[in-house]
Steps between C-alpha positions, in 0.01 A plus 500: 500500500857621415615501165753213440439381828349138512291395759724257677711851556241640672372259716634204691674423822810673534759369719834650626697461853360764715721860530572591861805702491644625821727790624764361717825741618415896505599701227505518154361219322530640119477775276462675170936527509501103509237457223682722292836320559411150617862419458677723717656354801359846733127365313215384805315236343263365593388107429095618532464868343648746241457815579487700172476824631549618888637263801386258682579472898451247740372629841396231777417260275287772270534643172560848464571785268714748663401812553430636089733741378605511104869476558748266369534181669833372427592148607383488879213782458657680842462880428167461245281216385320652197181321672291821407469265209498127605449182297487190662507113292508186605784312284258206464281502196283216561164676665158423334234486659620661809390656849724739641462591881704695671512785783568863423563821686510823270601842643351781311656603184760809433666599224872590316584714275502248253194308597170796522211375673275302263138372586672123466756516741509232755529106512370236295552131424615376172375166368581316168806711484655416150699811437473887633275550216298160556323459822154520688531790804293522814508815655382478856580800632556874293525845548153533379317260711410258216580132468524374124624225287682537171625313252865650326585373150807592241370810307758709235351836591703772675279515746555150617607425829832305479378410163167369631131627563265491790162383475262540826268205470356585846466814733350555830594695860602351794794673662706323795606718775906580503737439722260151596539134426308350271413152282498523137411201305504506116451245242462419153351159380493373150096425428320367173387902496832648508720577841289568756689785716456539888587755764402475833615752787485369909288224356266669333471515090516798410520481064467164286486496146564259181754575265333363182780581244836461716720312222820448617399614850290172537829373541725387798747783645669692781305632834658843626422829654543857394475851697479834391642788696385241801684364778396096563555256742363154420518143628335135500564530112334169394416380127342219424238306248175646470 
């Protein structure tokens, strides 16, 4: 079990209102411009997501990235979206133990001259989202073919990502065609053990694990998507208790 985590923290029946969010008029919905100057008039913000990094547009009632480039957004992300880069959070805090379904469609991956191909580049799902450097990711789909599940914590070290470190608590292969639609389900769920980790890919599981020493991460927090160098499309976003 966690250190300084009592048992009541890890196990017991969360309950929150479910998270549906849905993409209404085309266009932008937000980006990393309005998160870095929320009280701009020109700011799109959004009452559902932060986008921390990259922009977030609303296509037929679907999410999607943009194109990736590693420009400069400005207010209304119209001649770049920095999306080569994208961070996605829901502004609710409140997820547990949480499933996250959703469909996906990833194109295959490119690269700027900022952003050089890495074997991590794709999409993932972000669960118990506490900070950038506090969160549990769930790759489902990278430039190398693997699916994994890590677990980012604050570090000091210089080699810190945004001031945290990755852990991979689970690794396997199963790599989703591009350009195709998809069903991605991910969840974490607060046991006696630890937080038991799922990810499941067209309704298959494809990794589960228990995270026997998450500390803060057993936890409530944000739900969220990230993409590396990837172009996404996503939909039927749904979180709910697990």
């Amino acid at each position: 079990m966690a250190t300084g985590v009592a048992a009541w923290e890890l196990y017991g029946g969360d309950t929150f209102p479910e998270f549906r969010p849905a993409f209404g008029q085309d266009g932008l919905v937000t980006n990393e411009w309005a998160f870095r100057n929320p009280h701009r008039p020109q700011a799109h913000e959004s009452s559902d997501w932060v986008t921390t990094s990259g922009s977030l547009f609303a296509v037929s009632g679907l999410g999607w990235t943009g194109r990736p480039d590693a420009g400069e957004t400005g207010s209304d992300s119209r001649t770049a979206d920095d999306s080569a880069v994208f961070r996605l959070v829901s502004r609710r805090r409140d997820f547990g133990s949480v499933a996250v379904s959703l469909k996906v469609r990833l194109l295959p991956p490119i690269v700027t001259a900022r952003t050089p191909a890495l074997d991590w580049d794709g999409a993932h799902v972000w669960l118990r989202y506490h900070s950038p450097q506090e969160l549990y990711a769930l790759s489902f789909r990278r430039r190398d073919g693997a699916v994994v599940i890590k677990r980012k914590v604050p570090a000091d070290d210089a080699a810190a990502v945004e001031g945290g470190d990755y852990t991979t608590i689970a690794e396997g292969r199963c790599a989703i065609t591009y350009g195709d639609w998809h069903h991605v389900e991910a969840q974490a769920v607060n046991t006696f053990s630890g937080v038991r980790l799922r990810l499941a890919i067209n309704g298959k599981e494809v990794l589960r694990t228990v995270d026997r020493t998450p500390g803060p991460l057993a936890k409530p927090g944000g739900v969220g998507l990230r993409a590396d160098n990837s172009e996404l499309w996503f939909g039927d976003f749904r979180a709910h208790a697990a």
